[in-house]
MARVO-234338 format. One line per 4 residues: number of its first residue (from 0); their letters; for each residue x, y, z of N, C-alpha, C. Coordinates in Angstrom, 1 decimal, always signed. Layout:
NUM> A> X Y Z X Y Z X Y Z ~ ... .
This chain:
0> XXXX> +95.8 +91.0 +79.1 +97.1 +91.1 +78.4 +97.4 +89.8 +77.8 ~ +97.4 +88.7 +78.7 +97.3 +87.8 +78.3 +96.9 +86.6 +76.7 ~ +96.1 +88.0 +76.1 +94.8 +87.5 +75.1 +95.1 +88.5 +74.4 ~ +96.2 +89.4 +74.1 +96.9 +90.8 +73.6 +97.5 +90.1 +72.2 .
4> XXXX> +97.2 +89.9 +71.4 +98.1 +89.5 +70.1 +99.5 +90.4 +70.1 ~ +99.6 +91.4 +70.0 +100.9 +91.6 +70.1 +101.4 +92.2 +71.5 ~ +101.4 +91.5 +72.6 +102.1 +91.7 +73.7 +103.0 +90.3 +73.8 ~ +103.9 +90.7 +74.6 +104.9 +89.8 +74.7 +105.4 +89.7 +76.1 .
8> XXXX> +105.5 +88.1 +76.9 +105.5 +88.3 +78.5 +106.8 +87.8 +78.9 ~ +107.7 +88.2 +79.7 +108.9 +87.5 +80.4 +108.9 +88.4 +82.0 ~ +108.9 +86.7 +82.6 +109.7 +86.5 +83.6 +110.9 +86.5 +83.8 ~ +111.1 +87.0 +84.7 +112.8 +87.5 +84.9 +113.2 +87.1 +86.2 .
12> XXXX> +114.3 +86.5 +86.7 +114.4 +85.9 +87.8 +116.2 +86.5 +88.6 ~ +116.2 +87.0 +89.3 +117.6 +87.9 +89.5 +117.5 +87.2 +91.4 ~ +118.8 +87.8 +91.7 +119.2 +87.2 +92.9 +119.3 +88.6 +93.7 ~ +119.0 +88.0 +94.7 +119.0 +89.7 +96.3 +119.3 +89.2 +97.6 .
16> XXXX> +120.1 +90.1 +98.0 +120.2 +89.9 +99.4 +119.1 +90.0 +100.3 ~ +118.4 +89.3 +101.0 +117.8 +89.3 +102.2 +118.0 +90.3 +103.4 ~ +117.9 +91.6 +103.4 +118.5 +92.2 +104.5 +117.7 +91.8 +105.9 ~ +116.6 +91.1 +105.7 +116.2 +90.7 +107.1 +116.3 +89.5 +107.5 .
20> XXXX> +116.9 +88.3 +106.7 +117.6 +87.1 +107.3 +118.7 +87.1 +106.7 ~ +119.4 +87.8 +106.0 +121.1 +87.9 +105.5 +121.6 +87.3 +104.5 ~ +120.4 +86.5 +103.5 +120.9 +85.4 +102.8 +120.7 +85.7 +101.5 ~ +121.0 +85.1 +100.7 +120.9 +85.6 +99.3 +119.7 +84.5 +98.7 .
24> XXXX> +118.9 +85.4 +97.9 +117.6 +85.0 +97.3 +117.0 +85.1 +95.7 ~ +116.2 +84.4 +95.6 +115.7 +84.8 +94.3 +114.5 +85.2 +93.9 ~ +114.5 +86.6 +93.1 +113.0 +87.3 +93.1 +112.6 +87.1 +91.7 ~ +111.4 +87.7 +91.1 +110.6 +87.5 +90.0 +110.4 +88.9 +89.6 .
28> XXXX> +110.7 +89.2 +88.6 +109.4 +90.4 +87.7 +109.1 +89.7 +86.8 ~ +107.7 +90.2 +86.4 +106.3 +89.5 +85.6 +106.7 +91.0 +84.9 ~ +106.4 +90.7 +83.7 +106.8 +91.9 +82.3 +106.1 +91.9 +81.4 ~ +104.8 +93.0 +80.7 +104.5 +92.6 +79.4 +104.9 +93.9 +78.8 .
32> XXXX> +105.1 +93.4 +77.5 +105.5 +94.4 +76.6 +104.4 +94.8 +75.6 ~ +103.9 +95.9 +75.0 +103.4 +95.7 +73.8 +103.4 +97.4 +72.8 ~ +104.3 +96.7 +72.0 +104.6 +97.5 +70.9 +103.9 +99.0 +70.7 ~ +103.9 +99.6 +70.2 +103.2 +100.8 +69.3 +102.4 +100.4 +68.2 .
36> XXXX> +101.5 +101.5 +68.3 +100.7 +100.9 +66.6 +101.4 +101.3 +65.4 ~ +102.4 +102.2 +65.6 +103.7 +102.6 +64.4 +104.9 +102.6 +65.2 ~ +105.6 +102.5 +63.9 +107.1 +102.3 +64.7 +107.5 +104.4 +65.7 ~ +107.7 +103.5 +67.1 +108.1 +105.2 +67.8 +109.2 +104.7 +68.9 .
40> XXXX> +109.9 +105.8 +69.1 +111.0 +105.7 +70.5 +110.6 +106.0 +71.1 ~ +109.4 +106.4 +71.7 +108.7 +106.9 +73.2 +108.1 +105.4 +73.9 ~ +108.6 +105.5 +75.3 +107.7 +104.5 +76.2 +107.0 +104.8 +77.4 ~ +106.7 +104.0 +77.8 +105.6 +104.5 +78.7 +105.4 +103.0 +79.8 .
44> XXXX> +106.4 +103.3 +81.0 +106.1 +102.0 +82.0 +105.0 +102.2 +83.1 ~ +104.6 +101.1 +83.2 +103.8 +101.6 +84.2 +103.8 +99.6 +85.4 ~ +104.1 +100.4 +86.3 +104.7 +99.1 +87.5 +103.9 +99.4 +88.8 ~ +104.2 +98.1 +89.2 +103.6 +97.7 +90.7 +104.1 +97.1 +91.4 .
48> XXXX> +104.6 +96.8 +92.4 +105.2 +96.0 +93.2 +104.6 +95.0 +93.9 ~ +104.8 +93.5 +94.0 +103.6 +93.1 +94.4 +104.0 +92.5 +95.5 ~ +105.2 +92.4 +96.3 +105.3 +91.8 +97.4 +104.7 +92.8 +98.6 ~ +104.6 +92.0 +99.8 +103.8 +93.4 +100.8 +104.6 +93.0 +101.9 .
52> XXXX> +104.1 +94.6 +103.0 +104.9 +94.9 +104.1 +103.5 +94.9 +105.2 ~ +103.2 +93.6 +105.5 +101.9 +93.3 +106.5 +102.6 +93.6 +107.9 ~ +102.1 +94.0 +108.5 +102.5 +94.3 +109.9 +103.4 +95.5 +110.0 ~ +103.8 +96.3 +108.9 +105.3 +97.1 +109.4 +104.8 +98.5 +110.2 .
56> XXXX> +105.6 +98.2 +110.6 +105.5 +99.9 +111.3 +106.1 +101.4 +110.4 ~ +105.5 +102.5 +110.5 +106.3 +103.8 +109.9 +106.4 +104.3 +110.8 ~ +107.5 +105.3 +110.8 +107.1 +106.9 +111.9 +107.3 +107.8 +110.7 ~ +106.8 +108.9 +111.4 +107.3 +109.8 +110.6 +107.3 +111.5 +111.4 .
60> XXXX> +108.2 +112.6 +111.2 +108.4 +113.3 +112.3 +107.9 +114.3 +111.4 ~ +106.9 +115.3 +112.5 +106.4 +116.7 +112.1 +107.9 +117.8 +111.8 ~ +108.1 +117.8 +111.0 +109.2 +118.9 +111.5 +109.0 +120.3 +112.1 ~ +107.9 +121.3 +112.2 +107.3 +122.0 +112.7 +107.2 +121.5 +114.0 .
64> XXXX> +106.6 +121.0 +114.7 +105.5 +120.3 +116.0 +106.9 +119.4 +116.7 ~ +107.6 +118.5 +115.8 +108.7 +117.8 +116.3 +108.2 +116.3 +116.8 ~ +106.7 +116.4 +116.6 +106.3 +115.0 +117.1 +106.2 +113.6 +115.9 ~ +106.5 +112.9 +116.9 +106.7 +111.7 +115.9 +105.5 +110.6 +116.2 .
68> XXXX> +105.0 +110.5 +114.6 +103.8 +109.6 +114.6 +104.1 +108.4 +114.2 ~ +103.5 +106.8 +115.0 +104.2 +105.6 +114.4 +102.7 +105.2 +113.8 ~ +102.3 +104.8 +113.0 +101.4 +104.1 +111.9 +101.6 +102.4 +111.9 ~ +100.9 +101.6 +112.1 +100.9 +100.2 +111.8 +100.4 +100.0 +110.8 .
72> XXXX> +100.8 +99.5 +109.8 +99.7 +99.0 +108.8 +99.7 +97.5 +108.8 ~ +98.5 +97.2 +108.6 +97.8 +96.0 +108.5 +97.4 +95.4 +107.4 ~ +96.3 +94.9 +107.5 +95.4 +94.0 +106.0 +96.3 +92.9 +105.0 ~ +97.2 +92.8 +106.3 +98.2 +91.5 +104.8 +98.6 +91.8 +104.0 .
76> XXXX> +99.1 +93.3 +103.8 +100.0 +93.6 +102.3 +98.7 +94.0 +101.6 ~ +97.3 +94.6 +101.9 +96.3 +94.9 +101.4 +97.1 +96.6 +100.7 ~ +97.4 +97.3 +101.7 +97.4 +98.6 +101.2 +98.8 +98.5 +100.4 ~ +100.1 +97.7 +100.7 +101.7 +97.7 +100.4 +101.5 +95.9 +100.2 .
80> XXXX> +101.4 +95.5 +98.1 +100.7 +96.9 +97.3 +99.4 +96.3 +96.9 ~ +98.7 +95.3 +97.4 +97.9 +94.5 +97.1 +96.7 +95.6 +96.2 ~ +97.0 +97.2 +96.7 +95.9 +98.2 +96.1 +96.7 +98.6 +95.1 ~ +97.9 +98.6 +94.6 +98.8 +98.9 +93.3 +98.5 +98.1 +92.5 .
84> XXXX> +98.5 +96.4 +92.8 +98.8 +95.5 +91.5 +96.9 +95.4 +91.2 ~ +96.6 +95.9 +92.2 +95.1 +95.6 +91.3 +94.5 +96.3 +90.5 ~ +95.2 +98.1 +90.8 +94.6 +99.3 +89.9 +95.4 +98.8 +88.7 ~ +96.6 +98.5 +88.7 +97.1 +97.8 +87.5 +96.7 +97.1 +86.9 .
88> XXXX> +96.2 +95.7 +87.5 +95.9 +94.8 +86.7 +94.2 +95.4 +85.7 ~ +93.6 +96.3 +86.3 +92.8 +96.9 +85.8 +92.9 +97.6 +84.7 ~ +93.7 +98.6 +85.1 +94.0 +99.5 +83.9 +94.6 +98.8 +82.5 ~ +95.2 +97.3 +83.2 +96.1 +96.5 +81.9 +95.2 +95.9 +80.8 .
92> XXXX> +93.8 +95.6 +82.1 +93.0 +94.8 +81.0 +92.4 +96.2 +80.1 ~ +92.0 +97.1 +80.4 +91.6 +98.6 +79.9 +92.3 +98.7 +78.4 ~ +93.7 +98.8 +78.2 +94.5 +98.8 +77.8 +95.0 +97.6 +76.5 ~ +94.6 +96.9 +77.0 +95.3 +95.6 +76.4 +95.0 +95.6 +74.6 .
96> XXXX> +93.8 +95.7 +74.2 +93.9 +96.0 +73.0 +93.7 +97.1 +72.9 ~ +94.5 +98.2 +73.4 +94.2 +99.7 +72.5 +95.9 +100.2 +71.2 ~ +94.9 +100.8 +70.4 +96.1 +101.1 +69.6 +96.4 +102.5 +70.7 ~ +98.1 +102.4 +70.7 +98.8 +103.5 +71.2 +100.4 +104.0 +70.7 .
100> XXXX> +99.9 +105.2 +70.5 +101.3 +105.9 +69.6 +102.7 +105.3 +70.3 ~ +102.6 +104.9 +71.5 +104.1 +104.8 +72.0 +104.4 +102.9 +72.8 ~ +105.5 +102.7 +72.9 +105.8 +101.2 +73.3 +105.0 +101.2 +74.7 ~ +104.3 +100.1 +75.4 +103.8 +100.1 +76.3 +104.8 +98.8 +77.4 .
104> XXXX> +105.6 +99.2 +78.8 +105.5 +98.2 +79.4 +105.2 +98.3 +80.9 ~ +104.2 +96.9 +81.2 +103.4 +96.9 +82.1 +104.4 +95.7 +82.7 ~ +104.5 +96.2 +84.2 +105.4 +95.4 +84.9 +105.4 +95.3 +86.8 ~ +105.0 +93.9 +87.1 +104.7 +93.7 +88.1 +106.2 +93.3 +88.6 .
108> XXXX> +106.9 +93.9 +89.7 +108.0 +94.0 +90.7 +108.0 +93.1 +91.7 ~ +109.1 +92.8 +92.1 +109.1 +91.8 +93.3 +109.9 +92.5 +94.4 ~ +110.4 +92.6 +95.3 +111.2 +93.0 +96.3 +111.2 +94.6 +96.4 ~ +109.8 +95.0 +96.8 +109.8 +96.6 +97.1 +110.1 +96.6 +98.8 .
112> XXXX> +110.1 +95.8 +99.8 +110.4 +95.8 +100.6 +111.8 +95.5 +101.1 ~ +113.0 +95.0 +100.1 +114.2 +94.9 +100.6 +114.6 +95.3 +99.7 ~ +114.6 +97.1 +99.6 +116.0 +98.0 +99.0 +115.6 +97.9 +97.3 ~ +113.9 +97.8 +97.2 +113.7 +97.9 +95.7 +114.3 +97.3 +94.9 .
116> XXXX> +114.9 +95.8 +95.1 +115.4 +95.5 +94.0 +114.9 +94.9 +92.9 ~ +114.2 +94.4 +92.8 +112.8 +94.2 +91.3 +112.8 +95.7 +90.6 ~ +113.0 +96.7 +91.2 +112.6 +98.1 +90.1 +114.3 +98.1 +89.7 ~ +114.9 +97.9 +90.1 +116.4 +98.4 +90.0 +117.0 +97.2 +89.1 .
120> XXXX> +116.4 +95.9 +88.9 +116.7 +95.0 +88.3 +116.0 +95.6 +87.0 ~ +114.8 +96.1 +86.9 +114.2 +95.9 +85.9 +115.0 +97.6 +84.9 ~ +114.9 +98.2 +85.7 +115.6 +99.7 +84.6 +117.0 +99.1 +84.5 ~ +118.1 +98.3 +84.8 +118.9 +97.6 +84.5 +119.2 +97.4 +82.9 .
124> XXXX> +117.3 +96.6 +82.3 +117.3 +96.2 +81.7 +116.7 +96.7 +80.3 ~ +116.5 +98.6 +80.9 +116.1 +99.1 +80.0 +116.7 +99.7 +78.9 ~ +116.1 +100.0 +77.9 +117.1 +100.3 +76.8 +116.5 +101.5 +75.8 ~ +116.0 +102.8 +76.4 +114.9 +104.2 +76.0 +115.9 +104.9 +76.2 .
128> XXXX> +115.5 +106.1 +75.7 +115.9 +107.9 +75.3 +115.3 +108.5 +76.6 ~ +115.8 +108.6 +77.8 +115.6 +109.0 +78.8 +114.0 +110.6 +78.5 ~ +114.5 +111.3 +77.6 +113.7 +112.2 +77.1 +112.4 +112.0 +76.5 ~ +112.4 +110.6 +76.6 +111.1 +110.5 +75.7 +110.3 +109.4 +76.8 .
132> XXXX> +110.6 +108.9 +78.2 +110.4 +108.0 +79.0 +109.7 +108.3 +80.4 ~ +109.2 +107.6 +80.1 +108.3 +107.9 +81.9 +107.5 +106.8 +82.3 ~ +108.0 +106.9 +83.6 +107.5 +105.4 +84.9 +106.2 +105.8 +85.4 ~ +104.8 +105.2 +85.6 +104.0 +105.6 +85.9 +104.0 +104.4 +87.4 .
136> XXXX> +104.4 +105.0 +88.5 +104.3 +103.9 +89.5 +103.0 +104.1 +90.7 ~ +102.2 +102.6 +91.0 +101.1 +102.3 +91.8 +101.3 +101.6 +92.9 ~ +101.4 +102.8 +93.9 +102.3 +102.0 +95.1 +100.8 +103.0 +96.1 ~ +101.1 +101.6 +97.0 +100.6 +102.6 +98.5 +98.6 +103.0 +98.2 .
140> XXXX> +98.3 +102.6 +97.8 +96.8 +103.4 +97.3 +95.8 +102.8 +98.2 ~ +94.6 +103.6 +98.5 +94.0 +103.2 +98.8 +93.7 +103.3 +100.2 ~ +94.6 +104.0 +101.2 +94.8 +104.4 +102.4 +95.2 +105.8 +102.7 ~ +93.9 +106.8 +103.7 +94.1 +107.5 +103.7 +92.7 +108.3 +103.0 .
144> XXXX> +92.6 +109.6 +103.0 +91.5 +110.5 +102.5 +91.5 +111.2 +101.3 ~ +93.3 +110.8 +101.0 +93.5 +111.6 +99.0 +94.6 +110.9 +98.8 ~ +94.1 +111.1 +97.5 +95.6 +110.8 +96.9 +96.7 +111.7 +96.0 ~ +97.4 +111.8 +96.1 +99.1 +112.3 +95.7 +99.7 +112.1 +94.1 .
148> XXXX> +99.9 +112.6 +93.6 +100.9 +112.2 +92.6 +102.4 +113.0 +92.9 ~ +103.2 +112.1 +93.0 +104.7 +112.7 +93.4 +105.7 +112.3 +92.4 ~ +106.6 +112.7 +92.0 +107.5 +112.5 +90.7 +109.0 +112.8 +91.5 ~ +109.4 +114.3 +91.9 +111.0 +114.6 +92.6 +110.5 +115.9 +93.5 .
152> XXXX> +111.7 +115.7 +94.5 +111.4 +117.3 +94.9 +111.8 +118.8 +94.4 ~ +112.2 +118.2 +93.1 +112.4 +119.6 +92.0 +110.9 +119.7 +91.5 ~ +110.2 +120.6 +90.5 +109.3 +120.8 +90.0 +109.2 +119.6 +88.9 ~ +108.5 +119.4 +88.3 +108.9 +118.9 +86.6 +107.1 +118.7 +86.1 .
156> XXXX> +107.5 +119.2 +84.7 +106.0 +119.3 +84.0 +105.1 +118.5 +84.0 ~ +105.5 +116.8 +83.6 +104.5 +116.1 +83.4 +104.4 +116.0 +85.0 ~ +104.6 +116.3 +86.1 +103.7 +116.0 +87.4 +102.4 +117.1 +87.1 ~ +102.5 +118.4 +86.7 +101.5 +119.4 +86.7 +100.7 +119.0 +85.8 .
160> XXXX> +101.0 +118.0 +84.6 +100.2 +117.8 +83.8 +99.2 +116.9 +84.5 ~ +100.2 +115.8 +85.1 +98.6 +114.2 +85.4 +97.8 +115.2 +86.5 ~ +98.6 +116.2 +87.2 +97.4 +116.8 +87.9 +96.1 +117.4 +87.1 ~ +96.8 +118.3 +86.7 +95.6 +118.7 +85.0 +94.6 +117.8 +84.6 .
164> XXXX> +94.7 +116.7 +84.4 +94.1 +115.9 +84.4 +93.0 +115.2 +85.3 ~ +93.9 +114.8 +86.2 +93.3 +114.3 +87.1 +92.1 +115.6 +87.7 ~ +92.3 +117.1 +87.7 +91.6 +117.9 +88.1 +90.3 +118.3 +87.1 ~ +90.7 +117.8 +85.8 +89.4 +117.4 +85.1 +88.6 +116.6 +84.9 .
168> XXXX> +89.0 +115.7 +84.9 +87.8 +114.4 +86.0 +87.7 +113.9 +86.9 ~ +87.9 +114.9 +88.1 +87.5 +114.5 +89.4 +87.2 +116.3 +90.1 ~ +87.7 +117.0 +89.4 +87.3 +118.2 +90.2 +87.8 +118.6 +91.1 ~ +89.1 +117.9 +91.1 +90.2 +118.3 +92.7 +89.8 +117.4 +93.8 .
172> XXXX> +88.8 +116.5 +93.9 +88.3 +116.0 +94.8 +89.0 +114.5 +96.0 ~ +89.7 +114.1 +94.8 +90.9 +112.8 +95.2 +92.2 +113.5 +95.2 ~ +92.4 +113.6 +93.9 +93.7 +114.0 +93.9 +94.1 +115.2 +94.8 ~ +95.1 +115.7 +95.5 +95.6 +116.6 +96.4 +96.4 +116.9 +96.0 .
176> XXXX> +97.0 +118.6 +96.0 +98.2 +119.1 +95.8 +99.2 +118.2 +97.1 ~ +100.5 +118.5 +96.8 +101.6 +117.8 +97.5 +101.9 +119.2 +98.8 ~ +101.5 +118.6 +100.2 +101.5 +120.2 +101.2 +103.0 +120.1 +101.2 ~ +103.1 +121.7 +102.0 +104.2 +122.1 +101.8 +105.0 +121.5 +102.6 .
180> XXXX> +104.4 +121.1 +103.8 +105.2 +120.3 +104.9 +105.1 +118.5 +104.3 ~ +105.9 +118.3 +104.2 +106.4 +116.9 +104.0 +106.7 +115.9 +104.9 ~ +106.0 +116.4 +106.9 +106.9 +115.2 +107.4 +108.0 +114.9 +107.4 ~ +108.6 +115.5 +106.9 +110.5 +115.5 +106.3 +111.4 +114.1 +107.2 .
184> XXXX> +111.6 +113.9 +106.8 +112.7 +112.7 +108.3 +114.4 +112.9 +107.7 ~ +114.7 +113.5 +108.3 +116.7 +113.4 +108.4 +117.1 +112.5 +108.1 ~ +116.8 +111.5 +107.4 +117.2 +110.0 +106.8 +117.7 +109.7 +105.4 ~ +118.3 +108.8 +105.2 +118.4 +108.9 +103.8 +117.6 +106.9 +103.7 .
188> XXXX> +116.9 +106.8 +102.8 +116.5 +105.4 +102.9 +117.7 +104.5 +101.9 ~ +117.9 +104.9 +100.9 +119.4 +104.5 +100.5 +120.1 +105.5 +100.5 ~ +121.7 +104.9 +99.9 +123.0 +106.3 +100.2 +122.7 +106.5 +99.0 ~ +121.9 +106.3 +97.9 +122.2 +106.9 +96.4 +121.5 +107.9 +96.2 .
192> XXXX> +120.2 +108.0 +97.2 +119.7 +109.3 +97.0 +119.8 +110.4 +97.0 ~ +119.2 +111.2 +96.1 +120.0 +112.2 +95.8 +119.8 +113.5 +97.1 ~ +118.9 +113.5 +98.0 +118.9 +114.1 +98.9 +119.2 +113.5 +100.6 ~ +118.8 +114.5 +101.5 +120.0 +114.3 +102.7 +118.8 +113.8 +103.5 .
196> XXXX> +117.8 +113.7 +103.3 +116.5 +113.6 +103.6 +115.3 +112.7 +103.1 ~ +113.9 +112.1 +103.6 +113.2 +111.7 +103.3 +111.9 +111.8 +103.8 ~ +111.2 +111.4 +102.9 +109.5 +111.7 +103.1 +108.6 +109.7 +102.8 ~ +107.6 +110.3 +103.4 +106.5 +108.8 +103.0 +106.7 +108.7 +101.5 .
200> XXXX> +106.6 +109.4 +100.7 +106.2 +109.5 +99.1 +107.5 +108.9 +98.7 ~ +108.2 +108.9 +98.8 +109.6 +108.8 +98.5 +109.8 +107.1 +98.5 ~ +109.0 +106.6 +99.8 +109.3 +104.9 +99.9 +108.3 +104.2 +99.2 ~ +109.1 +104.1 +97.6 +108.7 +103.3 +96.8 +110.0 +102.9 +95.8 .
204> XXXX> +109.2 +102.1 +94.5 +109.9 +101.8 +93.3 +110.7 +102.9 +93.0 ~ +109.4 +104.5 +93.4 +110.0 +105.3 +92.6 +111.4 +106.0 +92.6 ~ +111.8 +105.6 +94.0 +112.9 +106.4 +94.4 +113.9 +105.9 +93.9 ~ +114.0 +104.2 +93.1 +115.0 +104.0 +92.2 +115.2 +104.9 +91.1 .
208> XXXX> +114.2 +105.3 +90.6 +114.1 +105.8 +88.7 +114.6 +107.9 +89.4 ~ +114.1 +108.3 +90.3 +114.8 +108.9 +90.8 +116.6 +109.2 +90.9 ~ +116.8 +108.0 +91.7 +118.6 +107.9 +91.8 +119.0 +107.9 +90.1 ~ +118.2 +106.8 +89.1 +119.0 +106.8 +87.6 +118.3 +108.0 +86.9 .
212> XXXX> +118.2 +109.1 +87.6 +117.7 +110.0 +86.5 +116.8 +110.0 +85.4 ~ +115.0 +109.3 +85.6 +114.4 +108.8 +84.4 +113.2 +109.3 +85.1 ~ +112.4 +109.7 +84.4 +111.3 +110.5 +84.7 +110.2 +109.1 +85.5 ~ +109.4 +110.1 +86.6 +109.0 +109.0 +87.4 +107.3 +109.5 +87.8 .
216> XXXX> +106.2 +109.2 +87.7 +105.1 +110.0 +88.7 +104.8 +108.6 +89.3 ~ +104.5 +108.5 +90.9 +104.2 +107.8 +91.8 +102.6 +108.1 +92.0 ~ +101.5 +107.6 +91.7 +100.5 +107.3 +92.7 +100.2 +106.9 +93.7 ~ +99.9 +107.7 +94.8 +99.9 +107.3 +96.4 +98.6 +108.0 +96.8 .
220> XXXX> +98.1 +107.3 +98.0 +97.3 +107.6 +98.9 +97.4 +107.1 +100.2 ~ +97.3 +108.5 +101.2 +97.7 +108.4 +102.7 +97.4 +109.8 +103.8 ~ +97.3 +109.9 +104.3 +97.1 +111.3 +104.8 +98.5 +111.9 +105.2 ~ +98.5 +112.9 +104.4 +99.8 +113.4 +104.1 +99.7 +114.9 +104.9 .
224> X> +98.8 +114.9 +105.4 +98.7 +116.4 +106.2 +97.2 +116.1 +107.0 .
């Protein structure tokens, strides 16, 4: 990206509450931009989060069975997202000089572990036709036996499409339909969400672009059933 003649990079530097030492702080998003090969209002983000949650613990409750499973994850922020910012940084270099009909921005996040505020700072700062926009988020990957693509728990097309996709070059083999059981947890991880409830899929970037109503697909992998 870097080496991108017409990309354009800013750092952005915003202030957060610390909810685990109470203090107020300063985070980073890393931003590249780059244009359309013709002038278009369609964009296309695609983000990572790159701080990690080394040691945390999940649970998460069968709602059927009633039992509750706790998970440790490990590897130093390997899987949360050290496995997001690198499929990214991949696909960026892939990317970097292709001509593409629509604005491209590739954007590495800072604070997905205290209340998403790097994603919530950054749509802040956006300025698209909700109808013509979509977040492509790389969270979580790389743990687990498949991977997921999740967007809302309404239907919506472009999720059925990256499946489409993805089921034509891989054959159904990675990618997994989303099961019907969800693990559900009676929680809300923020109050802005739009439901009374939550799931694994749900604890990311994505569940910002969710609350602002902007079209979202999440890449994850985990054993989800």
């Amino acid at each position: 990206l870097a080496t991108s003649s017409s990309a354009t990079v800013e750092i952005t530097e915003f202030r957060f509450k610390n909810h685990y030492t109470n203090s107020t702080e300063k985070g980073y998003n890393l931003v590249y931009r780059i244009p359309a090969a013709t002038e278009s209002d369609k964009e296309v983000l695609l983000l990572a989060s790159y701080d990690n949650c080394a040691g945390l613990e999940v649970s998460s409750t069968d709602m059927t069975t009633g039992q509750t499973t706790v998970q440790k994850i490990g590897g130093e922020g390997a899987y949360s997202n050290a496995t997001g910012v690198a499929a990214l940084l991949r696909l960026s270099y892939e990317l970097a000089d292709k001509s593409l009909p629509y604005d491209l921005t590739i954007a590495f996040v800072d604070c997905a572990e205290n209340s998403w505020d790097g994603a919530n700072e950054l749509i802040g700062s956006l300025d698209v036709d909700r109808k013509k926009f979509i977040c492509l988020n790389f969270n979580k990957l790389g743990m687990g036996d498949y991977a997921y693509i999740y967007s809302d728990e309404s239907a919506q097309a472009y999720n059925d499409y990256f499946y489409s996709v993805a089921d034509k070059t891989d054959g159904g083999k990675v990618f997994k339909d989303i099961p019907l059981n969800k693990q559900i947890a009676e929680v809300k991880f923020i109050d802005a969400q739009k439901t009374d409830y939550s799931h694994y899929a749900m604890y990311g970037d994505n569940l910002m672009f969710n609350v602002h109503g902007l079209a979202v697909a999440s890449f994850v992998s985990f054993n989800w059933e």
